[in-house]
C-alpha positions in Angstrom: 0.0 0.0 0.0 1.4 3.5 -1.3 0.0 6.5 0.1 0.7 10.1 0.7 0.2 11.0 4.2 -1.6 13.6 3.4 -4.0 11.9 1.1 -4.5 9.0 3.7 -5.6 11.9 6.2 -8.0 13.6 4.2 -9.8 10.6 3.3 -9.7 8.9 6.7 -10.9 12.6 8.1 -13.6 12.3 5.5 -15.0 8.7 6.4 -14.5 9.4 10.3 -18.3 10.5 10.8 -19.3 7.0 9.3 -17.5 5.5 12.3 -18.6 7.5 15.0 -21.7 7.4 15.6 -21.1 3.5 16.9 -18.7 5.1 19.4 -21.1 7.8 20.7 -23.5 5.3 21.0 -21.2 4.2 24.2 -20.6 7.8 25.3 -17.0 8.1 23.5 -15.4 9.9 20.8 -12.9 9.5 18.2 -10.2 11.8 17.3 -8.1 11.6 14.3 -4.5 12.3 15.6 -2.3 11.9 12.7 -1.1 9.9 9.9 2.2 8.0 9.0 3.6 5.5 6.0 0.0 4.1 6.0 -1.0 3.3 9.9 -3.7 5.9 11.1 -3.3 7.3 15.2 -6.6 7.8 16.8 -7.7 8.5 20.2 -10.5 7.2 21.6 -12.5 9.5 24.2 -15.3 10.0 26.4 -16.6 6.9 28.0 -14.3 4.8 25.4 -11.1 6.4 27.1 -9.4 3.7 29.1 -11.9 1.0 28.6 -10.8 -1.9 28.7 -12.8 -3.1 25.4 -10.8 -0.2 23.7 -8.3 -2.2 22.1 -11.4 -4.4 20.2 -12.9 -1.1 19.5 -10.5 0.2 17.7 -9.5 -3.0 15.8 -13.0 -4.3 15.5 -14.9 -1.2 14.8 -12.7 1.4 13.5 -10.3 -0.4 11.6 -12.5 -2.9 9.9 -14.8 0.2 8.9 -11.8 1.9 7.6 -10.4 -1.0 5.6 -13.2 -1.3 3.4 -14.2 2.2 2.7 -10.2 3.0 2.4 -7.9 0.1 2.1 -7.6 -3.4 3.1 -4.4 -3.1 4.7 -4.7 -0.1 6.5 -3.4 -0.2 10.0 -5.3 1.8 12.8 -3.2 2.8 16.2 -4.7 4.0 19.5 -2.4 6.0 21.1 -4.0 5.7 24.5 -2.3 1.9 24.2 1.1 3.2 23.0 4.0 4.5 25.4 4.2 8.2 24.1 8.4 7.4 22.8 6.3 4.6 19.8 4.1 7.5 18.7 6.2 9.1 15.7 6.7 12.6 16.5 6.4 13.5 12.5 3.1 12.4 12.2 1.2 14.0 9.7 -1.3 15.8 11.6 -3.5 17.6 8.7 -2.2 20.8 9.3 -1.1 24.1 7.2 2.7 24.7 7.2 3.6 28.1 6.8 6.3 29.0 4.6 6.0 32.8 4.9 7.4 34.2 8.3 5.3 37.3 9.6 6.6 40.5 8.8 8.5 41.9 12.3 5.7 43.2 14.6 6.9 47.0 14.0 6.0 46.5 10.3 2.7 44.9 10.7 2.0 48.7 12.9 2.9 50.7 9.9 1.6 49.0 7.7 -2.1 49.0 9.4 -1.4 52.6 10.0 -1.1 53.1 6.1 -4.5 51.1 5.6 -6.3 53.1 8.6 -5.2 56.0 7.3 -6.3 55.1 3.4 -9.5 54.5 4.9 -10.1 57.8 6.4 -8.9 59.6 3.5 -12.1 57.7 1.7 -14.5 58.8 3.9 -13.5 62.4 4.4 -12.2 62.0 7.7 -8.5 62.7 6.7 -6.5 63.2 10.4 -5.2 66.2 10.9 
């Protein structure tokens, strides 16, 4: 099984409600943690936190479910079960990296000046 982390998350973030509702019907939730070279990290919440039928619910329920909307070889991982040094630390976690840094704090001032300003001058209300 080849699959972009990213691509894995999306869809298993997509299929997720489908899931859940057998796990709220216990008092629990699911949380998608993250995503690495195919296995999927959840947590298990709520009521389902701790149990000690947690194991077969996330074997059982969650990754049977997942294998056949997904992929038949798709590995789910609750990391309530795990010590936190097996939980991969670059787990793709679905979110936004940001490749632009913030302009420095002093520039950000100015430059809102320059736009409060602008917007004055539109209404009439130029300052004096």
């Amino acid at each position: 099984m080849h699959f972009l982390d990213e691509d894995l998350y999306e869809a298993v973030k997509n299929r997720l409600p489908q899931i859940e509702s057998y796990v709220a019907s216990h008092g629990g939730t699911l949380e998608l943690v993250g995503v690495k070279e195919g296995k999927v990290y959840i947590r298990l919440a709520g009521a389902c936190h701790g149990c000690s039928l947690s194991t077969m619910t996330t074997k059982a329920v969650v990754e049977r479910k997942l294998r056949e909307l997904i992929h038949p070889e798709l590995e789910v991982i609750n990391v309530d079960t795990l010590p936190t040094s097996e939980i991969p630390e670059d787990l793709y976690r679905g979110e936004t990296v940001l490749t632009e840094k913030m302009p420095p704090k002093k520039d950000r001032e100015s430059s809102s000046k320059g736009i409060a300003d602008k917007i004055a001058k539109l209404f009439g209300k130029e300052k004096s």
